[in-house]
C-alpha positions as CSV (number, residue, x, y, z in Angstrom):
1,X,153.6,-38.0,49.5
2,X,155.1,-40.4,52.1
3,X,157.2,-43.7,50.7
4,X,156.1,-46.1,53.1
5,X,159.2,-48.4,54.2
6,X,157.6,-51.8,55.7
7,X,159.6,-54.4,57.6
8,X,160.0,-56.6,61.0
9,X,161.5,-54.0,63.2
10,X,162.5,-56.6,65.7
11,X,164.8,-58.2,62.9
12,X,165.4,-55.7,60.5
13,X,165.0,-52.5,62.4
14,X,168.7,-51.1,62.0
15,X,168.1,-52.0,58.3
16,X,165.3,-50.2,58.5
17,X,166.5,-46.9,60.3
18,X,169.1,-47.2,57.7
19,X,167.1,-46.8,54.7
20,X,165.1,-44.2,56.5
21,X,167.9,-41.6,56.2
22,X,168.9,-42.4,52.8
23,X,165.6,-41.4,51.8
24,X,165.5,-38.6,53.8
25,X,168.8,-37.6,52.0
26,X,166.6,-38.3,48.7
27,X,164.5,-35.7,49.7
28,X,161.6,-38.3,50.5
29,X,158.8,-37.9,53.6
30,X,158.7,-41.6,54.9
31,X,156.0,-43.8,56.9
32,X,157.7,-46.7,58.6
33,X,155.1,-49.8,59.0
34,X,156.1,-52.3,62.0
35,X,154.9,-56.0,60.5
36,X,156.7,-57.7,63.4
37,X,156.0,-59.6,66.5
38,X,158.4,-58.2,69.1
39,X,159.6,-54.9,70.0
40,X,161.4,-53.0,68.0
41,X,165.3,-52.5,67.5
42,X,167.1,-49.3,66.0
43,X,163.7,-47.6,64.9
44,X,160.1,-46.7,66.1
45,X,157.3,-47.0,63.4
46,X,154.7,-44.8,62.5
47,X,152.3,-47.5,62.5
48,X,152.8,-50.1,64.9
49,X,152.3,-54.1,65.0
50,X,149.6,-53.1,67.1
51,X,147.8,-51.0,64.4
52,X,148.8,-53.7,61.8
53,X,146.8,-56.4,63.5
54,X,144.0,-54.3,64.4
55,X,143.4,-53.6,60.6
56,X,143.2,-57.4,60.1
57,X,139.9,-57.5,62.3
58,X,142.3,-59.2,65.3
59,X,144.2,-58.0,68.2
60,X,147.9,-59.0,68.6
61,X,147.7,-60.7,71.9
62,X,145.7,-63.2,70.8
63,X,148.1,-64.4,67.6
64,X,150.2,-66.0,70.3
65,X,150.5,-69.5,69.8
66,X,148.7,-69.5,67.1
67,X,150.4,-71.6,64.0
68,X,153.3,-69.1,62.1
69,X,151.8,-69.4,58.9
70,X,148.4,-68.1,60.1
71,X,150.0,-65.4,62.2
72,X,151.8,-64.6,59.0
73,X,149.1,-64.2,56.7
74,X,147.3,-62.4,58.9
75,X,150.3,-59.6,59.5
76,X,150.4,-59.6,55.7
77,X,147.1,-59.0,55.5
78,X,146.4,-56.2,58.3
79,X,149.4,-54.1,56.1
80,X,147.7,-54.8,53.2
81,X,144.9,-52.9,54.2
82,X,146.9,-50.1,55.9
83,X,148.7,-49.5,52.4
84,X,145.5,-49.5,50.5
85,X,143.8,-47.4,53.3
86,X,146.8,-44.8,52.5
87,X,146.7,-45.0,48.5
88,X,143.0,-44.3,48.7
89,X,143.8,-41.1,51.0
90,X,146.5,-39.8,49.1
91,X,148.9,-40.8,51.3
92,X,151.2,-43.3,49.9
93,X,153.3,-42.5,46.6
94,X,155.4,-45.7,46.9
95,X,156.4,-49.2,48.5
96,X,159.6,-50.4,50.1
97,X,159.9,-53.8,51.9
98,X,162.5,-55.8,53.2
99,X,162.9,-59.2,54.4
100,X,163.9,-62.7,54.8
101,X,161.7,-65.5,53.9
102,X,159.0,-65.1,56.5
103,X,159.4,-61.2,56.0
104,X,159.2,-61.1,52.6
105,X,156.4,-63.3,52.1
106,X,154.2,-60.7,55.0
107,X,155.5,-57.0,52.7
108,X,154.9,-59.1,49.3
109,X,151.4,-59.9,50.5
110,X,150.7,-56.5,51.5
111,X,151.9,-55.0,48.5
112,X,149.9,-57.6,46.6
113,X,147.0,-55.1,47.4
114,X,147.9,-52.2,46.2
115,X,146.5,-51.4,42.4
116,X,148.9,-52.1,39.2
117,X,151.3,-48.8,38.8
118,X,151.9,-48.4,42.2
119,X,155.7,-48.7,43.1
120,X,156.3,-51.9,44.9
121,X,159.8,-52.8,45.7
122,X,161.4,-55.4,48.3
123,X,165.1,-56.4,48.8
124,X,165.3,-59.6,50.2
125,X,167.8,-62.6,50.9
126,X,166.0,-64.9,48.9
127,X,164.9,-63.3,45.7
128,X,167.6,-65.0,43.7
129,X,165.1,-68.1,44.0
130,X,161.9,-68.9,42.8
131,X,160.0,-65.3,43.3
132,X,156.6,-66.4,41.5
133,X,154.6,-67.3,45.2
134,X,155.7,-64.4,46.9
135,X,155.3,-61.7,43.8
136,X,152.0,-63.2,42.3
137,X,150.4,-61.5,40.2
138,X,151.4,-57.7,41.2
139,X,154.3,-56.1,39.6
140,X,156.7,-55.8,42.7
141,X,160.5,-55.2,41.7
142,X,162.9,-57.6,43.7
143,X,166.2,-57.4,44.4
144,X,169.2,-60.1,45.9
145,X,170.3,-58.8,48.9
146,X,173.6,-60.6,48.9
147,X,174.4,-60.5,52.0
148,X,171.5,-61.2,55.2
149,X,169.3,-58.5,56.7
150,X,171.4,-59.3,59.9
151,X,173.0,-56.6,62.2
152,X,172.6,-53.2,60.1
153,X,174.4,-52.2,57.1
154,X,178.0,-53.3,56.5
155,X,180.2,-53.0,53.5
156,X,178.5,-55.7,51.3
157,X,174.7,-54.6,52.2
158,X,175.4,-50.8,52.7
159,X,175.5,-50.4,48.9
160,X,172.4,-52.7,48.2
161,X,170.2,-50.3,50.4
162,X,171.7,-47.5,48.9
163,X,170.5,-48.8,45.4
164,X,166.9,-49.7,47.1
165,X,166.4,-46.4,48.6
166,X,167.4,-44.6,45.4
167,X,164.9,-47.2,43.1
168,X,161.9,-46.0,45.1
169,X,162.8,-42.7,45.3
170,X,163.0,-42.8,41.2
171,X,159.6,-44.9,41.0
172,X,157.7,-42.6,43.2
173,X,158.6,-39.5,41.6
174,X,156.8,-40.5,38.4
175,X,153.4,-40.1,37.8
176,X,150.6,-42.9,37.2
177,X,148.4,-43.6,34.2
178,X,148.7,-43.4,30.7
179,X,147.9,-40.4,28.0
180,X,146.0,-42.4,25.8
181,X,144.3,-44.8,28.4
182,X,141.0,-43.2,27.5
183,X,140.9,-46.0,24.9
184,X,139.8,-49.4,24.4
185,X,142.5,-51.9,26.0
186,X,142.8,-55.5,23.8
187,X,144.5,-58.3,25.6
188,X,146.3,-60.5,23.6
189,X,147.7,-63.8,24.6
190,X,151.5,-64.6,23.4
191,X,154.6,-67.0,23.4
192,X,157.4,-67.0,21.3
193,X,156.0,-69.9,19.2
194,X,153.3,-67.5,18.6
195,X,154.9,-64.3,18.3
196,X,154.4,-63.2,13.9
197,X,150.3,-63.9,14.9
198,X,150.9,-61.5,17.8
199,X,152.7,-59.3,16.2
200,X,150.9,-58.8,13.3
201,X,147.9,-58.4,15.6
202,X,149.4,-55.8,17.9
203,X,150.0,-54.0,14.0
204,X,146.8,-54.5,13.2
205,X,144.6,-53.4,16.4
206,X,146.6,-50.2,17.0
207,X,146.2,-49.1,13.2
208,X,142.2,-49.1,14.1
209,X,143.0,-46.8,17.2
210,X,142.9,-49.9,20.3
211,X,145.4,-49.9,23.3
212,X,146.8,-53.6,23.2
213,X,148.5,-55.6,26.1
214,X,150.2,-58.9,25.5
215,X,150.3,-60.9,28.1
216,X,152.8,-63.8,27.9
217,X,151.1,-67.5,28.6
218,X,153.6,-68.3,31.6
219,X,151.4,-69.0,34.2
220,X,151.6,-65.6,35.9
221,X,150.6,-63.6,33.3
222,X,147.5,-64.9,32.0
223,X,146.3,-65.0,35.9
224,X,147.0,-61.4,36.0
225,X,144.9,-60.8,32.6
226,X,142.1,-62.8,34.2
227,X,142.1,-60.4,37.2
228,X,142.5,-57.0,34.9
229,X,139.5,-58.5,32.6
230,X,137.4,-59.0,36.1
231,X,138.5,-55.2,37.1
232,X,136.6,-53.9,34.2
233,X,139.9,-52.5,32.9
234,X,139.6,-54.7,29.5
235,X,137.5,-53.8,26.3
236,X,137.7,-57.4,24.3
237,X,140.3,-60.1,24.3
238,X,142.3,-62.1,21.6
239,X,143.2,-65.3,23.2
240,X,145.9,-66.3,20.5
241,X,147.9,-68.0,22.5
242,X,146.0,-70.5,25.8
243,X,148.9,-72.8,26.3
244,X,148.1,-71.8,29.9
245,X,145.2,-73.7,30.0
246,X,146.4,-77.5,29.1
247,X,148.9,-76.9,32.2
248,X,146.1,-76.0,34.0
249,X,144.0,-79.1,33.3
250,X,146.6,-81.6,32.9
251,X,148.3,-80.5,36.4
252,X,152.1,-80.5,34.8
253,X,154.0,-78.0,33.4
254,X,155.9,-74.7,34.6
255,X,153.5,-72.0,33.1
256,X,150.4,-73.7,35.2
257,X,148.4,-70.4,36.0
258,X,148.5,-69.1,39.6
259,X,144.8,-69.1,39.7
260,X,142.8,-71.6,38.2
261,X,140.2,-70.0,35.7
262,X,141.8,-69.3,33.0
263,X,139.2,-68.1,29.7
264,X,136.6,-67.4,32.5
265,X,136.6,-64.0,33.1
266,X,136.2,-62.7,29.7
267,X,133.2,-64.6,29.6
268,X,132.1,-63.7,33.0
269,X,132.0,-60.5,32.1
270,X,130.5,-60.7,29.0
271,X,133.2,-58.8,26.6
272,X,133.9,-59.9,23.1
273,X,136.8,-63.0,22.8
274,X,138.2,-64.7,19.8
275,X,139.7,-67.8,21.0
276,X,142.9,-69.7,18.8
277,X,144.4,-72.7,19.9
278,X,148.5,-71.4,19.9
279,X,150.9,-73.3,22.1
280,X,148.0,-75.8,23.3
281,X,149.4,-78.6,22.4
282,X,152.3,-78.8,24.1
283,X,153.5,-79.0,27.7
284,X,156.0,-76.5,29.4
285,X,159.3,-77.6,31.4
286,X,162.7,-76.2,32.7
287,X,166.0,-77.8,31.6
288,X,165.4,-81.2,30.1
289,X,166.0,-82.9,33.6
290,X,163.2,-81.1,35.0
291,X,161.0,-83.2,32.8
292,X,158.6,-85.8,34.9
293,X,159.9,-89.0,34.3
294,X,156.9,-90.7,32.9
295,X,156.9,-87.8,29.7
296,X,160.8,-88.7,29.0
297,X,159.8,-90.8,25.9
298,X,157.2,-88.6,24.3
299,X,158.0,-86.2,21.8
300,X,160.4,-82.8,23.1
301,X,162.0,-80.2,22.0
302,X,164.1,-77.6,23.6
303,X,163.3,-74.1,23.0
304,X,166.7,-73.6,25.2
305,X,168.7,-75.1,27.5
306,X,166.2,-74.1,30.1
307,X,163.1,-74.6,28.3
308,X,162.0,-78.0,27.2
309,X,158.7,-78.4,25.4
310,X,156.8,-81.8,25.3
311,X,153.9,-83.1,23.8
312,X,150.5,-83.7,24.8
313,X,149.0,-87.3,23.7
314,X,145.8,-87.7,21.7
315,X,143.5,-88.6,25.4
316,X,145.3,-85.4,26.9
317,X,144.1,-83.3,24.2
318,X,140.9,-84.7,23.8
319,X,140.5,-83.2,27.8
320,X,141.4,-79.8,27.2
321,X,139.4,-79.7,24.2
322,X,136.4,-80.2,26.1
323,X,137.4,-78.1,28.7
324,X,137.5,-75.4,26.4
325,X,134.8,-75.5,25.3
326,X,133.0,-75.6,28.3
327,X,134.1,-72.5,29.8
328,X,133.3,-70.7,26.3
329,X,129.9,-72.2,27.0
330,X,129.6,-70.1,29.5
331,X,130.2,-66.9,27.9
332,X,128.0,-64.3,28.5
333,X,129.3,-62.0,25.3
334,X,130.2,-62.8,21.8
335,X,132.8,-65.4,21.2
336,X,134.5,-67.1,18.3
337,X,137.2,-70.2,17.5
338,X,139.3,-69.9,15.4
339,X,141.2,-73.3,14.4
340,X,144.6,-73.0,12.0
341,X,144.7,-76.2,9.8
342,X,148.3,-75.9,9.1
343,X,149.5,-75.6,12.5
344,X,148.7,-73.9,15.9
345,X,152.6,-72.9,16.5
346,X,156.1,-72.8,15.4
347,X,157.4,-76.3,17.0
348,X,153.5,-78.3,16.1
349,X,152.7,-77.6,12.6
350,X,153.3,-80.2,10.0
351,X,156.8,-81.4,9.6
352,X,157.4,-79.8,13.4
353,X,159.1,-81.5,16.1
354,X,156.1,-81.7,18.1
355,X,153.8,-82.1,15.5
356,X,150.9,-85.1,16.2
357,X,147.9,-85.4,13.8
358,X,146.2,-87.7,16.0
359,X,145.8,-85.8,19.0
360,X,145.1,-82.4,17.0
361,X,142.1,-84.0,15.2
362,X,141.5,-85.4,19.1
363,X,141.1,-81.8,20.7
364,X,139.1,-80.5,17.4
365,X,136.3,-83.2,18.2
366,X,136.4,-82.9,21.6
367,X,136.0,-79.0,21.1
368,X,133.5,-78.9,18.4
369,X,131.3,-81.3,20.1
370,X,131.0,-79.9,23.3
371,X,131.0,-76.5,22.2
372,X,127.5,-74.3,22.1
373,X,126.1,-74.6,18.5
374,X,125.8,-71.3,18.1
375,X,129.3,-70.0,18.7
376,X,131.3,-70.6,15.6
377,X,133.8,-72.1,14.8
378,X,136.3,-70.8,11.6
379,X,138.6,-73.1,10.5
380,X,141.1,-71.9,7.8
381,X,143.5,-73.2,5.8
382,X,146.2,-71.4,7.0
383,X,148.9,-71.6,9.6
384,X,148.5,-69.5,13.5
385,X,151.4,-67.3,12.2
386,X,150.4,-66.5,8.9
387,X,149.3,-63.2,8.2
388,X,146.1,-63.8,7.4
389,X,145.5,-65.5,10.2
390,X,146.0,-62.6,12.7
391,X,143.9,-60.6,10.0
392,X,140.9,-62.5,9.9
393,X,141.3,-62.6,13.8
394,X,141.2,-59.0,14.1
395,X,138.7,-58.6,12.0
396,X,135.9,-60.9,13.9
397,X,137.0,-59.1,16.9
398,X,136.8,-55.6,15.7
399,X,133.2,-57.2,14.3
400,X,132.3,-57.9,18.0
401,X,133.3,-54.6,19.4
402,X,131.7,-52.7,16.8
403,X,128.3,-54.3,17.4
404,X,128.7,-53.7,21.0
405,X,129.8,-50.2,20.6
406,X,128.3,-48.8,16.9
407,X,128.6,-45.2,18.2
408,X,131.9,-45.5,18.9
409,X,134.8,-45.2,16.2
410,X,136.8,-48.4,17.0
411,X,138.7,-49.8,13.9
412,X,138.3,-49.9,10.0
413,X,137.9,-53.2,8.2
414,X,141.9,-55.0,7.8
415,X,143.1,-53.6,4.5
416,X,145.3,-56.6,3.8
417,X,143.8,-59.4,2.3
418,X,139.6,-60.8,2.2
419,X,137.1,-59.1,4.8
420,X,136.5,-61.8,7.4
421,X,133.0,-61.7,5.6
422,X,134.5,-62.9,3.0
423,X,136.7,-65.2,4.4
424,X,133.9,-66.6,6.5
425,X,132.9,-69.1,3.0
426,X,136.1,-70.8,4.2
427,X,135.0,-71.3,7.8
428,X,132.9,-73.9,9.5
């Protein structure tokens, strides 16, 4: 099947050619998609700007003088369907875009509609910047041009393209989906102040014969969960770790999710989710600098140089808590919290640099009295990374799934430590 190679001919079209023969060389078959305005220069496509606006419902002529950001997104979004149009047929076995700014922000949004697995890869003169508007929530591969997309290959870009032309050829030539995909995928929420829970999760839910994807609470990936969930591609979820979700509500914070909505979609679609408050109570910045200067004086600590974490107040929390709650409340399947008295992560529990009582008691009210009285709520004496904490965890979940699915085998009881039953005489 074809590689398609997508770019702005009337800028990048001796780029373009160029990259053509390499992966002719490779051996590949190659569909060149035109995502520019003018003619082309040093190649002709196989699908024109012509054809790209015409999938977008519109007709070239008529994106004259219109602004360039609607001209833009409507380019990006006529390829997008001509790349799904030729994944669906059979057509299509990879992605390669390249671009400036404007171009890469028109291949990235095409490629943003091609399903998870499909090889996406751009080079582009800006992706040793801030990638996370133009890469979303897909898995596209960047890499830093060096020198600009200006004039054809010379002896600093020739080498780039080279690489480029090679990484697709690689990506395309190996086959999609998994050999054990035929079973139940658990999503599990993680951070690094969060990782033994995780961890000892991951152990526990592939022992009972579960697929498990952690997705790391940084803004990007919970988003992409949220969409996965809402594909029908996820069997239950283990929200360990929501730090997304203060970000989200408070409006600060570097891991605010791309989408709004995060703990919706489980709900919405009505699978089983055991909820844990890890990482919510705390904010998210870059180097120390980065940090607004009205949170300067509030507690912080610096997971690295380029990581500060800062701590929510007690009227903060109280916020998220209800916020919560009200999109379990909406839930259409089985759901349970699960609260850690000793500490929801590594940096907030007792004697922790971010540690605050106060405003942990604060989000507990606010959660327990907005929440629907007839989701429960266990609260154990334990620490989030504890081992007994992932266990019991596991163990409501595998609960959930089993009553969902009794004629399937999904899990045996946790073999370490009480029965969740048992451990239940601790809960709420």
């Amino acid at each position: 099947m074809p590689i398609a190679l997508i770019s702005t001919l009337d800028t990048k079209g001796r780029e373009v050619a160029f990259l053509k023969s390499c992966l002719k060389e490779l051996g590949r078959s190659v569909v060149v998609i035109d995502v520019g305005l003018a003619e082309p220069d040093g190649v002709l496509p196989e699908i024109s700007r012509f054809e790209v606006a015409e999938a977008a419902g519109t007709d070239l002529h008529r994106l004259a003088g219109r602004p360039r950001d609607e001209v833009m997104a409507t380019i990006g979004r006529g390829a997008g369907e001509i790349l799904h149009r030729l994944w669906a047929q059979a057509e299509l076995s990879g992605v390669l875009g390249i671009g400036g700014n404007q171009g890469t922000a028109v291949v990235c949004a095409a490629m943003r509609e091609l399903p998870l697995g499909v090889p996406k890869f751009v080079v582009s003169t800006i992706a040793s910047g801030n990638m996370r508007p133009y890469i979303g929530t897909s898995d596209i591969a960047m890499l830093f041009s060096v020198a600009d997309l200006l004039g054809g290959p010379n002896p600093v870009l020739e080498p780039v393209l080279r690489n480029a032309a090679a990484a697709i050829a690689g990506m395309a030539s190996m086959p999609l989906g998994s050999a054990s995909s035929n079973r139940p995928l658990v999503a599990i929420t993680a951070l690094g102040n969060t990782h033994p829970a995780v961890a000892r999760s991951v152990e526990i839910l592939r022992g009972a014969g579960f697929e498990i994807a952690a997705f790391h609470a940084s803004g990007a990936c919970g988003s992409a969960m949220e969409q996965l969930i809402r594909a029908g591609r996820v069997a239950a979820v283990l929200e360990l770790t929501p730090h997304e979700l203060t970000e989200e509500v408070l409006k600060v914070g570097i891991y605010q999710p791309l989408e709004g909505g995060r703990l919706i979609a489980a709900g919405e679609m009505g699978i089983p989710q055991v909820v844990a408050p890890g990482g919510i109570e705390y904010l998210c910045f870059g180097a120390r600098e980065t940090v607004p200067a009205r949170l300067r004086r509030r507690r912080m600590y610096l997971h690295n140089q380029s990581n500060a974490n800062v701590r929510t107040s007690r009227e903060e929390m109280t916020k998220v808590g209800r916020v919560l709650a009200e999109r379990l409340n909406r839930a259409k399947g089985p759901v349970a919290m699960v609260l850690p008295l000793k500490g929801w992560s590594i940096y907030g529990a007792p004697g922790g640099p971010l540690h605050d009582a106060s405003a942990d008691a604060a989000f507990v009210q606010s959660l327990t009295r907005t929440l629907r009285k007839d989701i429960a709520v266990h609260k154990l004496p334990l620490h989030i990374n504890d081992r007994a904490f992932a266990e019991h965890c596991c163990q409501l979940l595998m609960e959930f799934l089993a009553k969902q699915q009794p004629s399937s085998a999904i899990g045996s009881p946790v073999s370490a430590g009480r029965t969740a039953g048992q451990r239940r005489k601790t809960a709420k």
